[in-house]
N, C-alpha and C positions, 0 to 999 in steps of 0.2 A: 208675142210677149212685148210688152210696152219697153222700150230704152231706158223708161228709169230702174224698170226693173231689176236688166242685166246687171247695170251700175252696181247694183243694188246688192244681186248677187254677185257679185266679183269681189265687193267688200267684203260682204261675210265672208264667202271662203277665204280670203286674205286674211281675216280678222283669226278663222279657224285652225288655219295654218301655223298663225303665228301662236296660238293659244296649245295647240298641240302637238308642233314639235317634229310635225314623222321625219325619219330620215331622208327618206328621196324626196323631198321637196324643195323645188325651185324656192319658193316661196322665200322659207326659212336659210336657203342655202345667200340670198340676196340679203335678206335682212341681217344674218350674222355677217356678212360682208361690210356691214354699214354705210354711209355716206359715198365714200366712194367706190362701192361694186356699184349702189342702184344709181350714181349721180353717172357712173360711166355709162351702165345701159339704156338712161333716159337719155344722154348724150346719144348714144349710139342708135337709137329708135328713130332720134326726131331725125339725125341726118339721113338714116335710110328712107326716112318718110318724105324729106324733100327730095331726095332724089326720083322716088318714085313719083310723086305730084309732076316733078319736070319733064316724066320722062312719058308724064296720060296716059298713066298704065293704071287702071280702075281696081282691078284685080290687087296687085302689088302696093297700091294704093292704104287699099280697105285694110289689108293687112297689115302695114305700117304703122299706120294711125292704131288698130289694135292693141299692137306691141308695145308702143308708144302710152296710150291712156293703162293697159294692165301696168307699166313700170314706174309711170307717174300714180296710179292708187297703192303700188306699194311700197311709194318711197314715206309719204307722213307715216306712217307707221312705225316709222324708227321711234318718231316722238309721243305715239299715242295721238295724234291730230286724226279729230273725224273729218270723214269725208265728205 
């Protein structure tokens, strides 16, 4: 699968998320938090992310960076901003 793909899918289910509400979702549980739940966990990503970059842990790494770009695609979202 091509990387813009994923992108690609990660918005849509973001987008579906937010368009339908389920209970157990992270998604919708960030987004009714607003600004400050997703500003703290973009906050909280990117330092774990530098931590692992310092620490040339590949593994721990990749995951970072993950956590980091899913909570930055679903922070516009509060305002409708495409992605």
């Amino acid at each position: 699968m091509r990387r813009e793909d994923v992108l690609s899918r990660l918005v849509d289910l973001i987008d579906e998320r937010k368009r339908l509400r389920p209970a157990d979702s992270y998604v919708v549980n960030l987004l009714d938090g607003g600004v400050d739940a997703i500003g703290a966990k973009v906050r909280e990503e990117a330092l774990e992310l530098i931590e692992a970059v310092g620490k040339k842990d590949a593994d721990h790494t990749a995951h970072e960076a993950a956590a980091l770009l899913f909570h930055a695609c679903v922070s516009p979202r509060l305002s409708l901003i495409p992605i």
